[in-house]
Structure formats: C-alpha cells, structure tokens
N, C-alpha and C positions, 0 to 999 in steps of 0.2 A: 910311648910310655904313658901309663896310665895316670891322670891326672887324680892326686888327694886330695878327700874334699876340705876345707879352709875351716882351721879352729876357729870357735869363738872365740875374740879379743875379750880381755878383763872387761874393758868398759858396754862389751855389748851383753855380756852375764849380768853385770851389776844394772843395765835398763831392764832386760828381763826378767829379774828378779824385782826390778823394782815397781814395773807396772801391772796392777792389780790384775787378776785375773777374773775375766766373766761369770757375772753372778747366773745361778741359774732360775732366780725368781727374782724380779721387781716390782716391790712394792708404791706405787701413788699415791700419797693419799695428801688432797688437797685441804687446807686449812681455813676454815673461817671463825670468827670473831666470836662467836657465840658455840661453835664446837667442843667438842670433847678435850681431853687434856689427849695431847699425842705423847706424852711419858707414857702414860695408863697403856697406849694403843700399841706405844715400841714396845713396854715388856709384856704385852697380852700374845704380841705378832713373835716375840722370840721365844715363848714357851711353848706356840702351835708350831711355828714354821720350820724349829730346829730339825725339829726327827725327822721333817718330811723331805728337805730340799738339801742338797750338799752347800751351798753358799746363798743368800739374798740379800739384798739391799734395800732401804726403805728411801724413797723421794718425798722428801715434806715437800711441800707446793704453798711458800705462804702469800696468798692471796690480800697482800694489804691489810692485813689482819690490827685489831688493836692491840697498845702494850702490853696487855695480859699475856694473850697467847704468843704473841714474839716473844716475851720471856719464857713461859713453857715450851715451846720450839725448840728457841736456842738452848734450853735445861738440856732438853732431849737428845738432843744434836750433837752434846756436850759428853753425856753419859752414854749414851750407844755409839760406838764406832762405826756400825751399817747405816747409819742413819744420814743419809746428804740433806740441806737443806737451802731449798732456792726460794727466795723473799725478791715479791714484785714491787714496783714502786708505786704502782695504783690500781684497785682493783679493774679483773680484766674478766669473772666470772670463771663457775667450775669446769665450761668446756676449755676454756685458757688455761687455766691450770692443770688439767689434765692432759692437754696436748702437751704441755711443757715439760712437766714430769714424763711421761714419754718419750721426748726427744731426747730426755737424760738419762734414759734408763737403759740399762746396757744388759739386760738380761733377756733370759730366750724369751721367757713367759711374762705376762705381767698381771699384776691384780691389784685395780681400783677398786681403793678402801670408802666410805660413806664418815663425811666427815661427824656427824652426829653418830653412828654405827648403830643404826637399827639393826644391822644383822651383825652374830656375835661373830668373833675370830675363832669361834668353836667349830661352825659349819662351813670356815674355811676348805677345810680337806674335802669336802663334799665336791665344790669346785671346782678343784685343781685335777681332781680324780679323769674328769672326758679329757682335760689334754691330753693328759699320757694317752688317751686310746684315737687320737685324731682331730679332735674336736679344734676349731679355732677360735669361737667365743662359745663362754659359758655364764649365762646371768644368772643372777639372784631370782627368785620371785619369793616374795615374803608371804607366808601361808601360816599358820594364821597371822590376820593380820591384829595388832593391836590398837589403831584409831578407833576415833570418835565414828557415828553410822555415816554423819552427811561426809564426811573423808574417805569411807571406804566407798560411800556410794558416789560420790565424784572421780577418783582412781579407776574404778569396774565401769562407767562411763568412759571414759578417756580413754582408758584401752581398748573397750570395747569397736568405741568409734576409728582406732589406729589400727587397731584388726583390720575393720570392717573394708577401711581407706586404703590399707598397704596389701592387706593378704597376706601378712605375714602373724603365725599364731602368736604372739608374744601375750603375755599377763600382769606386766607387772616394769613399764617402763620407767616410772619412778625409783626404782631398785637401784642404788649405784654400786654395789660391790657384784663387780664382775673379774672372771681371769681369763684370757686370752691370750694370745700370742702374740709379739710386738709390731708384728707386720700389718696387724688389725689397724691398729691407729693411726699406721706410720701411713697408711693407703687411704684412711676414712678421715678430712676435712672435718674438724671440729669448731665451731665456734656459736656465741649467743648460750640458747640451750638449748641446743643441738645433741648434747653429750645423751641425754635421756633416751634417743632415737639412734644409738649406736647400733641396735638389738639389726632395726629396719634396717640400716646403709650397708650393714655386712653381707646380710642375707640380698639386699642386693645387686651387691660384687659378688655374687654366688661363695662368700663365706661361709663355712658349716657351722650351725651354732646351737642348742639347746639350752632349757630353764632350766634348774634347779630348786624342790622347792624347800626351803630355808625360813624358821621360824623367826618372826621379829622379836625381839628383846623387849620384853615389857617395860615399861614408863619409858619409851623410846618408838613416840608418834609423830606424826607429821603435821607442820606450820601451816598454817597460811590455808586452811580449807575453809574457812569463813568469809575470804576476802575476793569483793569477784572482781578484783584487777588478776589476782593467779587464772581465773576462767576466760577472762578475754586473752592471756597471756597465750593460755594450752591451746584455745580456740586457732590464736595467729601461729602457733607454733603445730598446729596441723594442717593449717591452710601450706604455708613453707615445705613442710616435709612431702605434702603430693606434688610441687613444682617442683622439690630437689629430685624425687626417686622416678617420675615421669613424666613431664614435659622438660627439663634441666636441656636436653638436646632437639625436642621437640617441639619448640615454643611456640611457633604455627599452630599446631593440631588444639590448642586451647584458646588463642588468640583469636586464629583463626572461625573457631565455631562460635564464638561468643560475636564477634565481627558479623560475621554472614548474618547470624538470628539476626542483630539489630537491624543490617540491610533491609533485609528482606522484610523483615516486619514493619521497615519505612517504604520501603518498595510497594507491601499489601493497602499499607492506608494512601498512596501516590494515588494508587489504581482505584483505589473503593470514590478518593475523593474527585478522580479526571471522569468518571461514570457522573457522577450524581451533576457536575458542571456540565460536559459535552451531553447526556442524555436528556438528564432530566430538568437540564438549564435552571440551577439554585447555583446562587455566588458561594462561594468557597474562601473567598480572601479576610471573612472576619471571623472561621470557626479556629478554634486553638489545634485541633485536628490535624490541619496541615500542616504546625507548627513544629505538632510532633511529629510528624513525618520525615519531616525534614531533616528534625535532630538524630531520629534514630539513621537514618542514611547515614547523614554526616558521621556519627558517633561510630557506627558500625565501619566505614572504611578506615578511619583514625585506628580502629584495635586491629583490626586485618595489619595496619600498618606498622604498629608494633610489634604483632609478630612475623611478620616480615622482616622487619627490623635483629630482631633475635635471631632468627634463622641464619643472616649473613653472620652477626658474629661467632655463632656457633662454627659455620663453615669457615670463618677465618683463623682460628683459634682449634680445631680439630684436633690437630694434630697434638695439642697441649692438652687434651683431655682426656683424661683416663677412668675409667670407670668398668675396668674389665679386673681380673686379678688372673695369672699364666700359673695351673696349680705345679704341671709338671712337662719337662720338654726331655725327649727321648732323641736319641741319635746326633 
C-alpha cells in the first residue's frame, strides 16, 4: 500500500511562514564616525535597488562609531525595515566590519558600500550587471577621479606598484564599493586593511573578477594623502600582501635566499680574509672584516632557520589550509 506523503502541521506553516525568506542582494555597508548619514544611503539604496532585485537587505556595520552616527543608524534602522543593524563594542577596522556584515548576510550577491560614497548608488546597476553573466567580483574603479594631483598621484603609484607585485591588472584598489557573490568573502580572510587587496586574493583563488569604471561624486575626495604615516602604512601593506599571495605556503623559498645570500657573502669575506693571513701572513684579528664575516654567517643560518621553521608549520597544519576554490564537480 502506497504510503501518503505527511501534511504540514499548523505549527510547521506558521514557522514557515514566519521565517524570512532569502534576500537576493545584500547590502554592507560599514559605518564610521565621520561618514555619510546612512538614512541619506537607505533611501538612495531603495530608490536604485528596488526595480532591479526581487528582495535586499542592507547590514549597517557600526564600527564604534560616535553618538551622532549611532543615532542616525538607529533613525535608519528604525525607518527602513531591510535595514539590520550590528554595533561593535570597540573599534575593529573596515576589514572587520566588512567580514562581519558578511557573515550576516544571507543573500546570494553582496555589495560593499564606501562609507564616505565616492561612488554614487546611481552606477550601482553598472556592477551588479557581470554577476548575472558569471562574474564573481566586480570592482569599482573611479575614473575620473576627483582628488587633489599629489592624491591621484600617490593612488597611480600604489597601484601601479600592486600591479607590478601581484600581476594581477587592477586600478583602483582604494575603491570600496564592490558586488560579488557571497562565497567571495566567505572563502577570502579579511582582516587589518586587507579589505583594499580583495581585488588580489580572489583572482588568486582563481576567482573571476573585472573593473568597472564608475565616476567619483564630486566634493567626495580622499583623506589622509598628505600624511606619510598612510605611505609607510600602503608601503607595509604591500610588503604583507606578497607573503600572503606567495610565500604564505612557501616560506623557505624567501627565507631561505635571503639566508644563503648572507651565508655566503660571510663565507666570501672567511675566504678573502684566510688568503691574505695563510698567504700573505697579515693578522686579520684587529680588521672589523672578520667581524662581519662572522655576522653575516651567523645571521644567514638564523633566517635559513626560520624558514625552516615555517615550512614545518605549514606541513603541519596543511590540511587546514585552503587556498583553492572547487568551481564545479560532475558525476
């Protein structure tokens, strides 16, 4: 006898009915102290995003923000029903907040907003347009730009130099309003400011990603390009990104050549300095020569040793490292 399949009970209609259903775009957008009003940005984002997406949601990210903006949040938060709002208890910076808004975002796609909004929610649709054809990240690039000269001309250096470093084309890493799909973030380790170099870590995990280019909103420039703690910042934050994207598993092959050079180049002055004593019988024991000899040996096995050192933990710990992404499994 064939078995019927089993009604829904009242109380399991009424949870279904009662939990939300998946949005199809999530919104990021992290808040700082001196940002935008995010009321201005909910009803900017609900007169663009309506016509285009069946349901979205917006994640405020308040990053220990002062009372000003906690009160415009919670206005916000108040007034738009899509709008969730998650408030830190001390700041943790934009790559924190941006993973966190992530992990709470329950929609397929997602699009980090720029808390300042150099780029309008008008060239939103520009973005959103490669996912529907495949795309996994789609960045900003702000063309024209509207900064001061030494700002644009510090930006075209910095990228320039991240090109040059990673091989990957990017333009315009400073750009934070990006869209992608949720698996982007959920796979790429965020933290510091890291967030700026998402473009790099996707492309590679062999993510597919292209620019867009998108006009900056005039009298909406960028801070901080006269101060050169930001240049030694970008400096150590490109030194980081070539040990994340290639030595990260390989920490030998760096250690390692930087070790040997020293060796060896205490090895060459051993040898210049045991000639000129056994040949040409001159004392050796009061030139500073040997001193350095010494060190660079010394110094040279010490860095061989630490990546040595790395290599084991990398092999210990393998199996917990992932830096591949599986696009599609057949059979």
């Amino acid at each position: 006898m064939p078995m019927r399949a089993k009604r829904p009970t009242t109380e399991s209609r009424r949870r279904a009915a009662a939990s939300p259903p998946h949005p199809q775009l999530s919104v990021v957008l992290p808040l700082e102290t001196t940002g935008d009003d995010p009321g201005v940005i909910c009803r900017e984002a609900r007169r663009i995003l309506s016509p285009l997406v069946k349901d979205y949601e917006v994640i405020c990210v308040d990053d220990a923000t002062e009372p000003p903006m906690r009160a415009m949040s919670e206005a916000a938060q108040a007034q738009f029903p899509e709008v969730h709002l998650i408030r830190l208890k001390r700041r943790m910076g934009e790559s924190a907040a941006i993973a966190i808004g992530a992990g709470a975002a329950r929609g397929e796609f997602l699009l980090t907003l720029d808390p300042y909004m150099h780029v309008s929610l008008e060239d939103v649709p520009k973005l959103l347009g490669p996912l529907r054809n495949g795309a996994d990240l789609v960045c900003g690039w702000r063309c024209p730009r509207q900064d001061s000269g030494l700002s644009r001309l510090a930006s075209r250096t910095f990228n320039a130099l991240a090109r040059w470093l990673t091989k990957v084309p990017v333009h315009d890493l400073n750009c934070r309003t990006r869209a992608m799909r949720r698996e982007v973030l959920q796979d790429v380790p965020l933290y510091g400011d890291l967030h700026r170099f998402l473009p790099v870590f996707a492309a590679s995990r062999g993510y597919t990603w292209c620019e867009i280019q998108v006009p900056q909103q005039p009298g909406k420039q960028e801070t901080g390009a006269f101060r050169p703690r930001n240049y030694a910042r970008r400096f150590l934050d490109l030194v980081t990104l070539i040990f994340l994207t290639r030595f990260v598993r390989r920490p030998l092959r760096v250690f390692g050549l930087i070790g040997l050079a020293s060796f060896l180049g205490g090895m060459a002055i051993g040898l210049y300095l045991s000639y000129v004593r056994l040949v040409m019988g001159q004392a050796i024991g009061h030139r500073p020569l040997l001193l350095l000899g010494i060190l660079l040996v010394v110094v040279g096995i010490q860095i061989a040793s630490i990546g040595l050192l790395g290599e084991l933990i990398v092999f210990t710990h393998a199996r917990d490292l992932k830096d591949y992404v599986v696009k599609q499994r057949l059979g």
